[in-house]
C-alpha positions in Angstrom: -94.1 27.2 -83.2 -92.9 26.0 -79.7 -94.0 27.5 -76.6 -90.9 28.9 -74.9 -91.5 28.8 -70.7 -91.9 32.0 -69.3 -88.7 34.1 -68.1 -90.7 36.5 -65.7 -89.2 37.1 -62.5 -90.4 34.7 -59.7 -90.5 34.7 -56.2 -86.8 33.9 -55.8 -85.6 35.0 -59.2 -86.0 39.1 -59.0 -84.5 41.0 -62.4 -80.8 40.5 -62.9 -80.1 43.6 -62.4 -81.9 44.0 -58.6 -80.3 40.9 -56.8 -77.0 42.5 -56.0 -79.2 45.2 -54.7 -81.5 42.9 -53.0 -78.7 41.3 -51.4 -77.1 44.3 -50.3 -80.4 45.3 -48.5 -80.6 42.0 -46.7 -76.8 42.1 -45.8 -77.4 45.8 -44.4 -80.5 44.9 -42.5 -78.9 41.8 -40.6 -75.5 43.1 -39.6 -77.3 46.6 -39.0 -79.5 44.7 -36.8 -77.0 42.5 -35.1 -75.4 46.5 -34.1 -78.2 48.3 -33.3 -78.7 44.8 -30.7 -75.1 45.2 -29.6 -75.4 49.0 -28.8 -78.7 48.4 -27.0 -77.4 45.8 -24.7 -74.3 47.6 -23.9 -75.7 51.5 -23.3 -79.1 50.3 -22.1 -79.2 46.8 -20.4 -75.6 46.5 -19.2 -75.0 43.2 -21.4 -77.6 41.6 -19.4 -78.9 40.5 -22.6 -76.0 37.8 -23.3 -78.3 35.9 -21.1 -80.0 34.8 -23.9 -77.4 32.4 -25.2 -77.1 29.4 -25.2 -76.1 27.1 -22.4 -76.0 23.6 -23.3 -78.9 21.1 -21.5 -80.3 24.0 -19.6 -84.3 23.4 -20.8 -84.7 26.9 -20.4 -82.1 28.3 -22.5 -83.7 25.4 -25.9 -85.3 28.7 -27.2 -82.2 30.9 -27.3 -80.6 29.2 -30.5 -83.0 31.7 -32.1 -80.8 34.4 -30.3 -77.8 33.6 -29.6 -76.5 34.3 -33.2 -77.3 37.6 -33.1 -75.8 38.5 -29.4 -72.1 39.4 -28.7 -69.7 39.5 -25.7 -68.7 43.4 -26.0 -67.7 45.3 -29.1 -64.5 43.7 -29.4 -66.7 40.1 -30.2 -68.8 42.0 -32.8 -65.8 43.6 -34.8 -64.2 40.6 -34.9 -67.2 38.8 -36.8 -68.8 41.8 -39.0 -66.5 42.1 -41.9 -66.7 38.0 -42.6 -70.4 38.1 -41.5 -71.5 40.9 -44.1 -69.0 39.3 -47.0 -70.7 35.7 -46.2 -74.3 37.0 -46.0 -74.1 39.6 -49.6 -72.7 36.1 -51.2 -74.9 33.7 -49.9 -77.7 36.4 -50.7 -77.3 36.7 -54.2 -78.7 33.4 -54.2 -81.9 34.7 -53.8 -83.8 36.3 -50.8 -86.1 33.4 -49.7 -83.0 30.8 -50.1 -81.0 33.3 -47.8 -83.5 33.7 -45.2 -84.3 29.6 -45.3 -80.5 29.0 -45.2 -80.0 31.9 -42.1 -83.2 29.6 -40.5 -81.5 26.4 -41.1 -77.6 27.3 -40.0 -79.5 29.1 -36.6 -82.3 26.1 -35.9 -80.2 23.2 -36.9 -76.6 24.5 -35.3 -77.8 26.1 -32.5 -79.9 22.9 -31.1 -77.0 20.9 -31.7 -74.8 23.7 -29.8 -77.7 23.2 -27.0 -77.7 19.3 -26.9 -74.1 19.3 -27.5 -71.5 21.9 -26.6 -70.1 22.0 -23.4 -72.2 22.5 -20.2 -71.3 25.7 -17.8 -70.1 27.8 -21.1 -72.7 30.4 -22.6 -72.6 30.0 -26.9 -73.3 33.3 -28.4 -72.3 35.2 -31.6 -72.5 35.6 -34.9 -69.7 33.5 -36.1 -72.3 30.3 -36.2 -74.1 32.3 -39.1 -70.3 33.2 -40.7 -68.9 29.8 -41.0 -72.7 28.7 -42.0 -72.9 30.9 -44.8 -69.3 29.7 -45.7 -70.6 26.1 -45.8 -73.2 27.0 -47.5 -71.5 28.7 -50.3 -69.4 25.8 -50.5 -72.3 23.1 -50.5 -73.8 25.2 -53.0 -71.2 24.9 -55.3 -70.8 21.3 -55.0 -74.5 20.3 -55.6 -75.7 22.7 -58.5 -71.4 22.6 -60.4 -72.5 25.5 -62.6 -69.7 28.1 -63.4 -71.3 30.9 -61.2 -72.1 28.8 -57.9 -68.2 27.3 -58.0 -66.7 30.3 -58.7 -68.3 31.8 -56.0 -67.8 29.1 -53.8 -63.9 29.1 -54.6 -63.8 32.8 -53.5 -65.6 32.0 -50.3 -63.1 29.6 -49.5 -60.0 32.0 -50.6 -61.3 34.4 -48.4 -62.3 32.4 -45.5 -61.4 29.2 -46.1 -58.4 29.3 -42.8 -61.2 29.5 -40.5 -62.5 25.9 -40.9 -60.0 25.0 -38.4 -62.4 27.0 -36.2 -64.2 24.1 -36.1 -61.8 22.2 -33.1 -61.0 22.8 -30.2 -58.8 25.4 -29.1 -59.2 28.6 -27.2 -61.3 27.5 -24.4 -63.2 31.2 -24.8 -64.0 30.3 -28.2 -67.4 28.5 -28.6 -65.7 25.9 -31.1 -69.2 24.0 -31.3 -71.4 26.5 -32.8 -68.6 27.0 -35.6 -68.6 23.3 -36.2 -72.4 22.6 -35.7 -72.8 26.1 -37.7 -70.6 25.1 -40.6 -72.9 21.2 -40.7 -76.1 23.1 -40.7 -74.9 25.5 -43.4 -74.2 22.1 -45.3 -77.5 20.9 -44.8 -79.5 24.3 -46.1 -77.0 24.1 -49.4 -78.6 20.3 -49.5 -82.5 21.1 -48.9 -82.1 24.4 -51.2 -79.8 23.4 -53.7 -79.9 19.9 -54.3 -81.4 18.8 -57.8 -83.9 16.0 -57.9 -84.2 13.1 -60.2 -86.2 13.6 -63.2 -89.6 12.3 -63.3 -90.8 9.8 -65.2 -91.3 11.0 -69.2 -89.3 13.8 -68.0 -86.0 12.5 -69.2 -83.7 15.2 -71.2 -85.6 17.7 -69.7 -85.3 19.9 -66.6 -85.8 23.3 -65.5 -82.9 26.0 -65.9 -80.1 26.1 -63.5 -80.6 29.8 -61.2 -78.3 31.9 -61.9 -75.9 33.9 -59.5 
């Protein structure tokens, strides 16, 4: 007899049949969140709290990348961004909970310092489309470092969907932060990279390795 390796559900791999609901909970939570923040800032501060963006070089505005994603500029900003936010974030969450929450820490860490070293001074960065086109790049870097059926299908889709908005990432309307959707999109590249990317066998390891996850 040969020992098969255990298929029990592990921290990241929940029952098949609970990850679309797990992802579906996560996707509610965040753009529910990102509302409930909008409608208090509007009814009960006045907008006052957009001051927690980002503006670039300031040293006390470094600890508003953790924000700044999940402010907006009115109503109008937020409408805009929840339909390709909560598509993006059910698809990159069917990845798995705790690679959706370290890819969400990545693309908001990792793009919004670069947005604060980077973007252009006297402008405050704010809104969730740093999260949208990081879960797009993510989808797509996922697809290109695992190649299994499921992750490139599901990249493809991302990009039929969404794929236009890359040329978010230059310069055009000078009220669009074009930064955080380029330094967004390379951090959401980076998480599909730390996450996603497989490592070289070990040595007396060769021929075997553990089983792709499954979407």
């Amino acid at each position: 007899m040969r020992a098969s390796p255990s298929r029990r559900p592990g921290p990241d791999r929940p029952r098949r049949g609970s990850q679309p609901v797990l992802a579906a909970v996560l996707t509610l939570l965040l753009v529910g969140g990102v509302w409930a923040q909008e409608i208090l800032d509007q009814f009960a501060f006045g907008g006052a709290l957009d001051g927690y963006g980002i503006l670039p070089r300031d040293p006390g505005s470094v600890t508003n990348v953790l924000t700044a994603p999940f402010l907006h500029g009115g109503f109008g900003h937020l409408i805009a961004n929840t339909v390709p936010l909560a598509v993006l974030a059910f698809m990159s969450a069917l990845r798995g909970a705790w690679r959706f929450l370290g890819a969400t820490l990545v693309i908001v860490v990792v793009g919004g310092f670069l947005v604060w070293l980077l973007g252009r001074g006297g402008s405050l960065h704010l809104g969730a489309s740093a999260l949208v086109f990081g879960y797009l790049a993510y989808l797509i870097g996922v697809g290109w470092w695992e190649r299994t059926p499921g992750a490139v299908v599901i990249a493809l889709v991302a990009v039929f969907l969404y794929g236009g908005a890359i040329w978010g990432v230059l310069p055009s309307n000078p009220l669009i932060s074009w930064e955080a959707h380029l330094f967004g999109f390379l951090a959401g590249l980076l998480a599909a990279a730390l996450l996603h990317r497989r490592r070289p066998a070990r040595a007396g390891q060769v021929g075997s390795s553990l089983p792709p996850s499954r979407w």
